[in-house]
N, C-alpha and C positions, 0 to 999 in steps of 0.2 A: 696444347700441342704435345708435350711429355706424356699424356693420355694418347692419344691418335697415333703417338709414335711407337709407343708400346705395343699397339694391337696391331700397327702395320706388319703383314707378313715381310721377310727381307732376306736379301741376299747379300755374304758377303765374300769379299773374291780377296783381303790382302790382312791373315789374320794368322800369327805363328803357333804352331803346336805346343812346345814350352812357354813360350810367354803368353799362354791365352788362360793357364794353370793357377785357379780360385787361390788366393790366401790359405782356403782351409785344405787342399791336395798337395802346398807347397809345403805347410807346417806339417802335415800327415809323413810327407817323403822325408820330411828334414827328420822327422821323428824316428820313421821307419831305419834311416840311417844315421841314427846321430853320430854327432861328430866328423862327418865323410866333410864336410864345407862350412863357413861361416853361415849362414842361413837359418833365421832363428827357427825355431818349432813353434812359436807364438804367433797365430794372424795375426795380433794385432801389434805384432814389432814390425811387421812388414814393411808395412806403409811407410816406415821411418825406414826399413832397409832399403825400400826401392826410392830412394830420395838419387838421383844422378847430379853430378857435378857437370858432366861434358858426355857426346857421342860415347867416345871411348870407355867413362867410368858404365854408360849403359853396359856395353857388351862384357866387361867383366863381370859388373851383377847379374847377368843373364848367362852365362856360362858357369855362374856359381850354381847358380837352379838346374844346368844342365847336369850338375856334375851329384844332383841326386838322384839321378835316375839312373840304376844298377842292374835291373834287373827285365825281362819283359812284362813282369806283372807289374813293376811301376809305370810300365809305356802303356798298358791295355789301362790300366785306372786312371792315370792325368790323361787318355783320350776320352773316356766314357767321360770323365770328368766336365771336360773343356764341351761335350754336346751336349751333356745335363744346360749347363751356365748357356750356352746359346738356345736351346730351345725357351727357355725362360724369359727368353727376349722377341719370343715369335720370329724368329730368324729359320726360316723354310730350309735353307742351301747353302750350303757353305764351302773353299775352297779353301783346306787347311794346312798353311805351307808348313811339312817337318820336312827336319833335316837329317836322315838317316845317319852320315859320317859322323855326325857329335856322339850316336850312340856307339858306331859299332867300334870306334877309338878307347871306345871307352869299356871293351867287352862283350859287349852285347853281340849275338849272335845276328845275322843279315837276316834266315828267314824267320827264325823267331820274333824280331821287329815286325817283320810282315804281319806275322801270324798276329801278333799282338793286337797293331791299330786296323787289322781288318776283323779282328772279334768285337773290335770296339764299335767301330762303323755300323756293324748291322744289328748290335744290339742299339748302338742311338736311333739308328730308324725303327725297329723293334717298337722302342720303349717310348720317343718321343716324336716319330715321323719327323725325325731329322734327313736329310739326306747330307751325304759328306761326299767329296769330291779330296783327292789328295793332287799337292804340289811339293815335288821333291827337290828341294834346293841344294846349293853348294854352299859352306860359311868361306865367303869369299879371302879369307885369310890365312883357310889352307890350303890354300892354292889348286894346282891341277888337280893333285893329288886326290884330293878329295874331291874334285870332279869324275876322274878317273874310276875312283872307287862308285862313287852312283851311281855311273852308269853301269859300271859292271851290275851292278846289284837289282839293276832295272833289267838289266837283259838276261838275269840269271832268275829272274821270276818278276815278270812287269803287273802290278796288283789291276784288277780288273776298273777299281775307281780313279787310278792315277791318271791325270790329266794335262798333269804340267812339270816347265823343268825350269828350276830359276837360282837365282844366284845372291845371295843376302852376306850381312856382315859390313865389314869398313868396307867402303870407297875409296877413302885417300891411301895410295900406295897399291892398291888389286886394280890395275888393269884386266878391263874388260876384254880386247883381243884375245889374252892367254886363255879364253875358255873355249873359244870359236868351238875348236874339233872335237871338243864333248857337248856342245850345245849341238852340232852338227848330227853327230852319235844319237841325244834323246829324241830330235823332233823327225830322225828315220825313223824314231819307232813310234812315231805318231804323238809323240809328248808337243804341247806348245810351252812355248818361248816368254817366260813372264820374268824377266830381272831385274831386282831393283837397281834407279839408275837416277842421279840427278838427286840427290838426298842429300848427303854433306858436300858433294862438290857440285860443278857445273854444269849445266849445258852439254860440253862436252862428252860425259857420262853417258848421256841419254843418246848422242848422236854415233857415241860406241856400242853401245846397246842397238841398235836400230842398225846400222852395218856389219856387225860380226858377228853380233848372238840372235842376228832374225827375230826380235823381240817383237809380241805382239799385243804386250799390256806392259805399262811402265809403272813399277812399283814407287810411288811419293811422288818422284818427278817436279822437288819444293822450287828449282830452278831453272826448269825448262821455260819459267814466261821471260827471263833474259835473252830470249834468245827468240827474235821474232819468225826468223824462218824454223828454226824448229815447232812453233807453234806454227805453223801455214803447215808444215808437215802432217805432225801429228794430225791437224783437223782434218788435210785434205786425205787422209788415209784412214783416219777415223781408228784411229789407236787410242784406247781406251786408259785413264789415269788413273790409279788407286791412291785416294789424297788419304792421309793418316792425319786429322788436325790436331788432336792431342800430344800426339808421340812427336810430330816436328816441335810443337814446344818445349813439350820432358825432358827431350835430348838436346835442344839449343840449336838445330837447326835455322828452327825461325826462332825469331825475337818476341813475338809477341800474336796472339791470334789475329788484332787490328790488320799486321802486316802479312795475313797468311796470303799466299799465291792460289787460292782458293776461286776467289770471288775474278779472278784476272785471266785461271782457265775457263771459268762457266761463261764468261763474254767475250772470248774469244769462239765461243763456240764446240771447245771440246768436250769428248765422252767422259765426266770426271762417274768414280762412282767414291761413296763414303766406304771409310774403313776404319778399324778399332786397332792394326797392327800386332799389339801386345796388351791387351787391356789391362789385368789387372794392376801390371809390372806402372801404368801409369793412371791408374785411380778412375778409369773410365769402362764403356762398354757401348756397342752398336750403336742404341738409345741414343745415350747421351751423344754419338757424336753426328748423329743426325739435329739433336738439338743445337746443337753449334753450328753446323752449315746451315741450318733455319737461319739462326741469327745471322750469320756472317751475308748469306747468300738475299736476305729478304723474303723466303719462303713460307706462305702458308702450307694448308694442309694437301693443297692438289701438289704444289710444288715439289711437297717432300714425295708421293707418293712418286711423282715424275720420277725423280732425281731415282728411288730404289728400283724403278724400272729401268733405269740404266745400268747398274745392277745385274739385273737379268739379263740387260743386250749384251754385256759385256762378258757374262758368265760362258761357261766352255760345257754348259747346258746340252742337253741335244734340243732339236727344234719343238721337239711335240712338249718338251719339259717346262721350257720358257715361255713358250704362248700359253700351257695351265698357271706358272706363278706368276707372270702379269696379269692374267686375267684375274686371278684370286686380290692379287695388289689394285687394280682397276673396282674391282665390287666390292672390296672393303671401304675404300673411299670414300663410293658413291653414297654407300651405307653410312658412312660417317659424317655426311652433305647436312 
């Protein structure tokens, strides 16, 4: 299976810009800036730095990684970076949520960020016929504010592979309504509606996401099966899930993978697709977390291939792009029979 899953070509739609940044590009920036944060220059102290206590202790180790990124040329190398590490996983497509306001708070110039991860992009297609796809998020903890600011930033030069507009960070305490009239703002300019919703809190989350922010993919979404009419929804509308099964555990969302809400969306019938969130930040990668919905889900080798074709149905693809990567996910299979 770990074989088959390796060669499968794959798509993946719910995977962070800085947290997707190898041990060896985190210790390289830490290096390049010593001293700027706690964050060792040693890959191999990592693993023991990214150990999290709670949600919370997560986004402070992840805002310490953000806080080594200074300049654009460390934004174009932890991009080129992060397509190296996914082409090495035969992952075809990827939808890479960054979040511009963490940089430009922190100096960085609006179009030089541009400039940066669109050098990056078309040297990973270049170099490893990657294709990247951008998702421009808001860190739902600075509030409007930093909503305001992206979209400014989107309308003052909208990059030609941006495809979406979404909202990450805590859930407890960032209501979702306060985004409405910038989520409003991006998807006039043809951006869709991807925020995460239903992660550390309820239900509720998701059913705020789906009337104020026109959400049309639900980022974790660990406690939407609480909620049996939201699952009638979701199905009957066929709103597509990005489960993260690693990262709900890292972060103590869920309790334990036995109890993941994984196995509860696939029989109800939703569009789930797999996702890696922040890999290295939690010791995993694409692979490996298809090999855990195998297991969780009962999945042989068609299964899995299913499942990364969902994937593709759910990606913000154009049509003629989607029917070439199923079809190559379809003949890799067959070939693998």
């Amino acid at each position: 299976m770990r074989d088959f899953i390796q060669g499968l070509p794959k798509a993946e739609l719910h995977v962070h810009h800085v947290g997707s940044a190898s041990p060896r590009v985190v210790a390289d920036l830490a290096a390049r800036h010593e001293g700027a944060t706690g964050v060792p220059a040693d890959p191999e102290r990592l693993a023991e730095y990214f150990t999290f206590t709670d949600f919370r202790h997560f986004i402070e180790l992840y805002l310490s990684v953000v806080d080594l990124i200074r300049t654009p040329e460390d934004i174009r190398d932890l991009t080129y970076g992060v397509a190296r590490d996914m082409a090495a996983q035969n992952i075809r497509y990827a939808e890479l949520t960054c979040t511009p306001y963490s940089h430009l708070r922190r100096g960085i110039d609006g179009m030089a960020y541009l400039e940066a991860i669109e050098d990056a992009r078309v040297a990973a297609h270049r170099d490893f016929g990657l294709t990247l796809k951008w998702i421009f998020d808001i860190p739902g903890e600075s509030g409007p504010a930093a909503a305001a600011d992206t979209v400014a930033l989107i309308e003052a030069r909208q990059p030609e592979a941006l495809v979406g507009f979404g909202l990450g960070g805590p859930e407890i305490g960032v209501p979702r309504p306060q985004f409405a009239p910038h989520f409003e703002r991006a998807l006039a300019l043809g951006l869709h509606s991807v925020p995460h919703a239903g992660e550390s809190t309820g239900p509720e989350t998701v059913w705020d996401s789906l009337r104020h922010l026109k959400a049309e993919r639900i980022g974790h979404g660990t406690s939407l099966v609480q909620d049996p009419e939201l699952v009638a929804y979701l199905g009957e509308h066929r709103i597509p899930i990005e489960v993260c099964p690693t990262s709900n555990i890292a972060t103590g969302v869920v309790k334990d993978l036995d109890q993941h809400p994984i196995r509860a969306m696939v029989e109800a019938g939703l569009l789930v697709t797999v996702n890696s969130d922040d890999p290295p930040m939690f010791g995993t990668d694409l692979n490996h977390e298809y090999e855990v919905a195998a297991k969780l889900l009962g999945l042989d080798e068609h299964g899995i291939a299913e499942l990364a074709k969902n994937a593709v149905q759910a990606s913000y693809l154009d049509g003629e792009g989607k029917q070439a990567l199923a079809a190559e996910i379809d003949a890799y299979a067959a070939q693998a029979r």
